[in-house]
C-alpha positions as CSV (number, residue, x, y, z in Angstrom):
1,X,42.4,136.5,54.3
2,X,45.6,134.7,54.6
3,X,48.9,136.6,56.6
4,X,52.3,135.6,56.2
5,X,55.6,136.1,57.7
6,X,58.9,135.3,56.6
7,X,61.2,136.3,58.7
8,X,65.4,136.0,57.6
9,X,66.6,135.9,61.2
10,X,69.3,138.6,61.7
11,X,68.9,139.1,57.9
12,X,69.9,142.8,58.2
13,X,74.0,144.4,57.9
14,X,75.9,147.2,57.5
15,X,77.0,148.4,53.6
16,X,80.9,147.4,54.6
17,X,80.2,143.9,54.4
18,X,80.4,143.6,50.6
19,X,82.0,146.1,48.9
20,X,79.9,148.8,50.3
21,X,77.0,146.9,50.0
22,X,74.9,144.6,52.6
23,X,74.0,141.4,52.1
24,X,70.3,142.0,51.3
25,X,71.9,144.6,49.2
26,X,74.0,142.4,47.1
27,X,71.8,139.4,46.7
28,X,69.7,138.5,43.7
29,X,66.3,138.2,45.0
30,X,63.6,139.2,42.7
31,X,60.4,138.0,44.6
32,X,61.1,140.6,47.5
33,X,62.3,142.9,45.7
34,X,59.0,142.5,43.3
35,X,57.2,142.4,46.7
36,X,58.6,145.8,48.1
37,X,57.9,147.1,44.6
38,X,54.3,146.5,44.3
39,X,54.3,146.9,48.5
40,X,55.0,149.1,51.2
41,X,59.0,149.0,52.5
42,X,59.0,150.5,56.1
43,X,61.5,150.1,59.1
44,X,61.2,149.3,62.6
45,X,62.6,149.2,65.9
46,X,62.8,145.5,67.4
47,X,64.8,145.9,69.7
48,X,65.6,148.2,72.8
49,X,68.5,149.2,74.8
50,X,67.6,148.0,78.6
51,X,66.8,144.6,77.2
52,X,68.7,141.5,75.8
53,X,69.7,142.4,72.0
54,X,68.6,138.9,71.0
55,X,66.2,136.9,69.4
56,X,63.9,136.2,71.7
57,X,63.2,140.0,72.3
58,X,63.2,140.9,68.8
59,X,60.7,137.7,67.7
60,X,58.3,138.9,70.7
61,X,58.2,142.0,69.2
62,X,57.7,141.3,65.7
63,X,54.5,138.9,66.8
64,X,53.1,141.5,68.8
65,X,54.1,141.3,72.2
66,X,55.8,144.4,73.9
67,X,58.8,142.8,75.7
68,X,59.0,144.9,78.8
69,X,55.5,143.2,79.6
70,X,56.3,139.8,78.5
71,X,59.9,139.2,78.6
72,X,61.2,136.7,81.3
73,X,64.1,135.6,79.8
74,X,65.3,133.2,76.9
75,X,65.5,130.0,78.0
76,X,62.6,129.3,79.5
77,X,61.1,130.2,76.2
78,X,63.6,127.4,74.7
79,X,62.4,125.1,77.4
80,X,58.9,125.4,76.1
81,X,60.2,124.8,72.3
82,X,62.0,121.4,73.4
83,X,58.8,120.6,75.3
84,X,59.9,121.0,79.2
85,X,57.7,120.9,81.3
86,X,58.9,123.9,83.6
87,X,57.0,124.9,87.3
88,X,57.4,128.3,89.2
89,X,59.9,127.3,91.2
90,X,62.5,126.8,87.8
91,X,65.2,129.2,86.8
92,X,66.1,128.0,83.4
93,X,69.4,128.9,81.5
94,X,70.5,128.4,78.0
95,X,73.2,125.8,78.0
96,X,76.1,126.4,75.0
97,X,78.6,124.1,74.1
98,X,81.2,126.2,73.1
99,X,84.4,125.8,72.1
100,X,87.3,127.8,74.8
101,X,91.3,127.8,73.4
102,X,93.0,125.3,75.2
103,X,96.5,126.4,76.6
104,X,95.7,129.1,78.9
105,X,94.3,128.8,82.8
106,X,90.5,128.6,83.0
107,X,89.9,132.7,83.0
108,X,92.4,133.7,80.5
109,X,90.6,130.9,77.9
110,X,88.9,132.6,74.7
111,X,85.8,131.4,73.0
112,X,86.2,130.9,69.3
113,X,83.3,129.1,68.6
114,X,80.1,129.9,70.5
115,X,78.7,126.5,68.4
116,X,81.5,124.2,68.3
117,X,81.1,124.3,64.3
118,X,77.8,123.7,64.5
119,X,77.9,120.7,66.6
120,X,75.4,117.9,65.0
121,X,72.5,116.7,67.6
122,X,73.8,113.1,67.7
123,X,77.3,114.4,69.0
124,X,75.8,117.3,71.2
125,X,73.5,114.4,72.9
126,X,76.4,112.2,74.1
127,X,78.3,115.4,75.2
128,X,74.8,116.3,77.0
129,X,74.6,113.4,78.6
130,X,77.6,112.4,80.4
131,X,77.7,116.2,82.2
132,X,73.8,115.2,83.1
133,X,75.7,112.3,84.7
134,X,78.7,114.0,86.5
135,X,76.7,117.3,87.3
136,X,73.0,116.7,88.1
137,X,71.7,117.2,91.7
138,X,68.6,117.4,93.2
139,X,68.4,121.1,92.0
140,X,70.1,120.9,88.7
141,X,68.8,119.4,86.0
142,X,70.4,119.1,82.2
143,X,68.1,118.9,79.0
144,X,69.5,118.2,75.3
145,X,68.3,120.6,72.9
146,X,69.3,121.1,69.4
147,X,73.3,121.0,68.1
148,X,74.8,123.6,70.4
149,X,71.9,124.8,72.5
150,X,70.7,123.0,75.6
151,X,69.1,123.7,78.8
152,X,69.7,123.5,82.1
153,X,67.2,124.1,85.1
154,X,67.9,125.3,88.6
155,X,65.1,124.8,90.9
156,X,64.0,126.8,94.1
157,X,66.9,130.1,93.3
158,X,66.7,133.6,92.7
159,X,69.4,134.7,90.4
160,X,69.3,138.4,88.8
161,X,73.1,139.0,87.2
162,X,72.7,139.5,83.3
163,X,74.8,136.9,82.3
164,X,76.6,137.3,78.8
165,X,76.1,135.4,75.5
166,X,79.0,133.5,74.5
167,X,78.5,134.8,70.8
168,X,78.9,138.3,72.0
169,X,82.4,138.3,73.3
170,X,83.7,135.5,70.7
171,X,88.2,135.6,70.4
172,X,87.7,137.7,74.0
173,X,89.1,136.3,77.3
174,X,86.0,134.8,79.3
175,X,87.7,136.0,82.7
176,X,85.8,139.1,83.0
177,X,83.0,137.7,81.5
178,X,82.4,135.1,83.9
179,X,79.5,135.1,86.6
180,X,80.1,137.6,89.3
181,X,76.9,137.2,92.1
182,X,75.1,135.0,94.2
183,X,75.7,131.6,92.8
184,X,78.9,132.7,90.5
185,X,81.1,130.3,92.5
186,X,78.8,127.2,91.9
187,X,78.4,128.2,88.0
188,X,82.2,129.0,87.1
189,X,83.0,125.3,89.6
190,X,80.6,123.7,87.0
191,X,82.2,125.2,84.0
192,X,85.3,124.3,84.8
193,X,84.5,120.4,85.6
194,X,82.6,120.9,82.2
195,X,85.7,121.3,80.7
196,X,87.6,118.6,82.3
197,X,84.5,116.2,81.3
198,X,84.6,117.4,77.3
199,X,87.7,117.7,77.0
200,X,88.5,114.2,77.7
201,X,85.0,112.8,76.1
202,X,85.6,110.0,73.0
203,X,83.3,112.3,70.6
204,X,85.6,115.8,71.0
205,X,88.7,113.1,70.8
206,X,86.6,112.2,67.7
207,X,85.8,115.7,66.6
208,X,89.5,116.6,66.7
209,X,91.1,114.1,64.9
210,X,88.4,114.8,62.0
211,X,89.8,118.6,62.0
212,X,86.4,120.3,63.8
213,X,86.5,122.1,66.8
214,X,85.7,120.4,69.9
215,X,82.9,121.3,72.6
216,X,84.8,121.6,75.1
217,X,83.0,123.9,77.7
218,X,79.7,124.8,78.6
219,X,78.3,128.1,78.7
220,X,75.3,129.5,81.1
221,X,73.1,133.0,80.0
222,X,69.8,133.7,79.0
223,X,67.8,132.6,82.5
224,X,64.5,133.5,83.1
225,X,61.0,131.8,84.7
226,X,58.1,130.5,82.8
227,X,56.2,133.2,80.8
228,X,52.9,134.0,80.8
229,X,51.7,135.1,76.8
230,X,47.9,136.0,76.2
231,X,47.1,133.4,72.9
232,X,48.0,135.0,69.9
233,X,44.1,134.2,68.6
234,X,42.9,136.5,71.6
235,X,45.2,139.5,70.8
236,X,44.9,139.8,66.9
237,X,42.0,137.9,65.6
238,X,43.9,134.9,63.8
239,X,41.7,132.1,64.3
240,X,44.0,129.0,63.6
241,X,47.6,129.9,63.3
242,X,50.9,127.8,63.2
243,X,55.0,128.7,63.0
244,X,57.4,127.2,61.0
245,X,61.1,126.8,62.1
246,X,64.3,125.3,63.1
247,X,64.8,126.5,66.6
248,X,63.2,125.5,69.9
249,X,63.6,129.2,70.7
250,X,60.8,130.3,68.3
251,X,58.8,127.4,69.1
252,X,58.8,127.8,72.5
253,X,57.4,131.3,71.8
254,X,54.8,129.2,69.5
255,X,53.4,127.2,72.3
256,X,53.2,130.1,75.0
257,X,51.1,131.8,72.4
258,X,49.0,128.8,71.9
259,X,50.0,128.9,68.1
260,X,50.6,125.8,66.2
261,X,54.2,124.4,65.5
262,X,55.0,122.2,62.6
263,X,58.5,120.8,62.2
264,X,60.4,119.9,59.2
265,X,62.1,117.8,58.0
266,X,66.0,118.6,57.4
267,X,65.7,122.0,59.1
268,X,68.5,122.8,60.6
269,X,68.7,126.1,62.1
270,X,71.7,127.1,60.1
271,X,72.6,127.6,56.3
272,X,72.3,124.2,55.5
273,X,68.6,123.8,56.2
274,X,65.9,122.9,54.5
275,X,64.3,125.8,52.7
276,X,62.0,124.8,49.9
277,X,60.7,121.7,52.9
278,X,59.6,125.2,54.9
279,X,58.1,126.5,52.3
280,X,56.2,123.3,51.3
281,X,55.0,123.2,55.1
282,X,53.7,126.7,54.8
283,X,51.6,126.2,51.8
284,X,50.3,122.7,53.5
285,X,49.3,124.5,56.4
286,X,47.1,126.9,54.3
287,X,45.6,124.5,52.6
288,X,44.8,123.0,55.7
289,X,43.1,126.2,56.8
290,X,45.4,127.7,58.6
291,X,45.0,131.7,58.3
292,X,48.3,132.8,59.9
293,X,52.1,131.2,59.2
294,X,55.2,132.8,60.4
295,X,58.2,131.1,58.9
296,X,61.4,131.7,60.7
297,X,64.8,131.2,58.9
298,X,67.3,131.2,61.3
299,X,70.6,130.2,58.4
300,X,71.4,134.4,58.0
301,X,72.0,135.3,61.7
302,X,74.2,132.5,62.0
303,X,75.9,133.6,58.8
304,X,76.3,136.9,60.8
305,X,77.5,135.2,63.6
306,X,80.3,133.9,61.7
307,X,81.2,136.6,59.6
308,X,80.7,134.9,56.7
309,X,79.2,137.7,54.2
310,X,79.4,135.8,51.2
311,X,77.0,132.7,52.7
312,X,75.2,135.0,54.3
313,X,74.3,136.8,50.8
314,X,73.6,133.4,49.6
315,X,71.0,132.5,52.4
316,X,69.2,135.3,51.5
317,X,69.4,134.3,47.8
318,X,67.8,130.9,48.9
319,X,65.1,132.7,51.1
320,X,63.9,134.4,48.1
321,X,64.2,131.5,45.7
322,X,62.8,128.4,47.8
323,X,60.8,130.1,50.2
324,X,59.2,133.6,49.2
325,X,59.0,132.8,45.4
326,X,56.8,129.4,46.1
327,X,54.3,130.7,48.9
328,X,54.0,134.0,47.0
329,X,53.3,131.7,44.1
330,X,50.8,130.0,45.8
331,X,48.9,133.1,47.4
332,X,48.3,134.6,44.1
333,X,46.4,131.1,43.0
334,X,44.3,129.8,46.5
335,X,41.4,132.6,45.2
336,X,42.1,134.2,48.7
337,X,43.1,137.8,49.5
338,X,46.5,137.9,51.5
339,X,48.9,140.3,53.3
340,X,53.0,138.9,53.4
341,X,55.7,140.4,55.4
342,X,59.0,139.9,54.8
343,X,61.3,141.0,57.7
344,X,64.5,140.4,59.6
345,X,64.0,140.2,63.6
346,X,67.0,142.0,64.2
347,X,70.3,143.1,62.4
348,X,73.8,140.4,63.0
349,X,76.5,142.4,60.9
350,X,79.1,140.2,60.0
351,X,81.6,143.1,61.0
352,X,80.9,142.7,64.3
353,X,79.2,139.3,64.4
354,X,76.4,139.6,67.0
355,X,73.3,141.4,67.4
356,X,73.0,145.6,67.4
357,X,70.3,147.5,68.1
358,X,69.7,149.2,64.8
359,X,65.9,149.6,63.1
360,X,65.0,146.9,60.3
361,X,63.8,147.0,57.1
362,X,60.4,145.4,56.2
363,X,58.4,144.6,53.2
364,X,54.6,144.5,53.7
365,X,52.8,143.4,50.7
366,X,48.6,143.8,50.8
367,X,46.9,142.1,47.9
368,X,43.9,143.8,47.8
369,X,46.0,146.8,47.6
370,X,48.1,146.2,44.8
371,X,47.4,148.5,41.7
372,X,49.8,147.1,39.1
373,X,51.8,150.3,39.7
374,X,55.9,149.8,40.6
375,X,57.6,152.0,42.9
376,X,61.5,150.8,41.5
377,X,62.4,150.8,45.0
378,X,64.2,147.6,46.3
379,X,64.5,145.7,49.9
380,X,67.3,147.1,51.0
381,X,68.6,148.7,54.5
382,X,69.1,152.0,52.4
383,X,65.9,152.3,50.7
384,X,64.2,152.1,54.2
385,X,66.2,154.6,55.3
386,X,64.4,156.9,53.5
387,X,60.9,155.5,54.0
388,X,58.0,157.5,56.1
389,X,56.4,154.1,57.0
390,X,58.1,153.8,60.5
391,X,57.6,151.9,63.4
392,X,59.4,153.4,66.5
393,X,57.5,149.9,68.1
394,X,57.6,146.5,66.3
395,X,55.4,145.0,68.4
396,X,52.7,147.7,67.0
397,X,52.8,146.6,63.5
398,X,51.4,143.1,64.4
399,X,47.8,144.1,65.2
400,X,47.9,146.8,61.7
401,X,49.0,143.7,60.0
402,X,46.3,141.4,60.8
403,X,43.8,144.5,60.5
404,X,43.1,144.2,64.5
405,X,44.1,148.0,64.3
């Protein structure tokens, strides 16, 4: 038996973004739609009010993994994906270079960019480096990640205030937003030298001149300690199993689960990635024996994150095309039974561009269930609205899906 997962990060909206329709509403795409059909559409709650709304709760919970037990923040889980080695002793943030308005004093700034339009790796690197140079102690250490999304580790502190994600208060003032507690001071002193250091750094002078936003600040949330995951082989029965995607995030949460990560060539974690080169690795890795492969798509929540509804639409339309049509193509010909899920982690409506808390639609397709008989019923947020097939715990569905319940 072969299990899939496709998962259209933040893939999931509200009917005002396109003329009363959603994205996955609007968008031509015949495979899941021929999936759902032929399947079961269902909906689910990923994500829960006393926790981060973000990604790193809502892909723990669609792999199986309550986050009230596992959850120790996002970055460490980042850490992991951009191979850090991290000890007990590490508090590890997620680093953003953002990009604050430039006129105002420090607190009254606004961030209109949580990416710095996308900021390429090459760019982000020499940004990266020269605040490793001017802000590194012996406590404080500064990784580069991937475009925008970098690390930082703070060694031997405790730390509790929930600090906020820049995409979550983008065009806001960031005084009230700033750290409050304990080491607040230290953090907003860092930020602001951070902005004096970018500011005045050859690549922002660079990035200006060409007309893109500069990254002109950094930005601390998301800390945590190393977590602790049982392997995803123990908890569901998946003897060889491997994830596919653009973001250190979900393959940090690849190595704590002792699952195998494969990258790819030309993945970029936004709309311009690589699609049909995931898809490609998916099927590879099957043929290779591998009986579990979660691709993640990250190109729709960042859509979402820019209020974009249009490209956003259009990701999906490339989901369906390069991704779900070719591995579905190649499930019905291996000679192997399979089960496929197709499923957002969370919703990022372009209306309010961030994450909410609402339930998700899913598709689960079962081969050896499939009569030939066609329920007309399309993937949409509205169909599973009216579907009995709920999940009130997201993390629940994992072991029903690989039959370990």
């Amino acid at each position: 038996m072969k299990y899939v997962i496709i998962l259209g990060d933040g893939m999931s909206d509200y009917p005002d973004a396109l003329h009363g329709k959603t994205p996955l509403e609007a968008a031509a795409k015949p495979h899941m739609d021929a999936l759902c059909a032929a399947g079961r559409l269902g909906r689910m709650r990923t994500l829960y009010p006393d926790l981060p709304t973000g990604s790193d709760t809502a892909n723990l919970s669609v792999l199986g993994y309550d986050p009230h037990q596992y959850y120790t923040g996002r970055s460490p889980i980042e850490a992991l994906g951009l191979g850090i080695p991290l000890e007990d002793c590490d508090l590890v943030f997620r680093m953003n270079l953002v990009t604050l308005t430039e006129e105002e004093p420090f607190e009254q700034k606004r961030i209109i960019d949580h990416s710095a339009d996308k900021i390429s790796t090459e760019e982000a690197a020499e940004l990266v480096k020269a605040l490793a140079e001017k802000l590194e102690t012996e406590n404080i250490r500064i990784h580069c990640g991937v475009s925008y999304r970098h690390v930082l580790i703070y060694k031997h502190i405790d730390y509790a205030e929930t600090l906020t994600a820049p995409h979550d208060i983008l065009g806001k003032p960031i005084g009230e937003y700033l750290p409050k507690t304990g080491i607040a001071g230290k953090i907003i002193a860092m930020m602001k030298e951070s902005y004096d250091i970018l500011s005045a750094h050859p690549v922002n002078l660079a990035r200006k001149a060409k007309g893109l936003r500069p990254a002109n600040c950094l930005w601390l949330w998301g800390q945590g300690r190393k977590p602790n995951y049982p392997k995803f082989s123990e908890q569901f029965g998946v003897d060889k199993g491997l994830i596919i995607t653009a973001v250190p995030l979900v393959s940090g949460l690849a190595f704590g689960m002792g699952l195998d990560y494969r990258p790819v060539e030309g993945a970029t974690g936004d709309f311009h990635t690589n699609y049909a080169g995931k898809a490609q690795a998916a099927i590879d890795a099957m043929k290779d024996g591998y009986s579990f492969v979660f691709v993640h798509v990250e190109a729709p929540d960042e859509c979402g994150h820019d209020g974009d509804a249009e490209t956003k639409k259009r990701s999906i339309e490339k989901i369906d095309e390069e991704i779900v049509g070719p591995v579905v193509s190649y499930l019905r010909n291996c000679g192997e039974p399979f089960r496929i899920l197709i499923t957002p982690d969370h919703a990022t409506p372009v209306s309010v561009r961030t994450h909410t808390l609402d339930p998700v639609p899913f598709v689960l397709y079962d081969s050896q269930e499939d009569t030939g008989a066609k329920t007309g019923v399309s993937y949409s947020e509205k169909a599973a609205e009216n579907t009995d097939f709920v999940w009130e715990d997201a993390f629940r569905l994992m072991p029903y899906f690989t039959r370990k319940a």
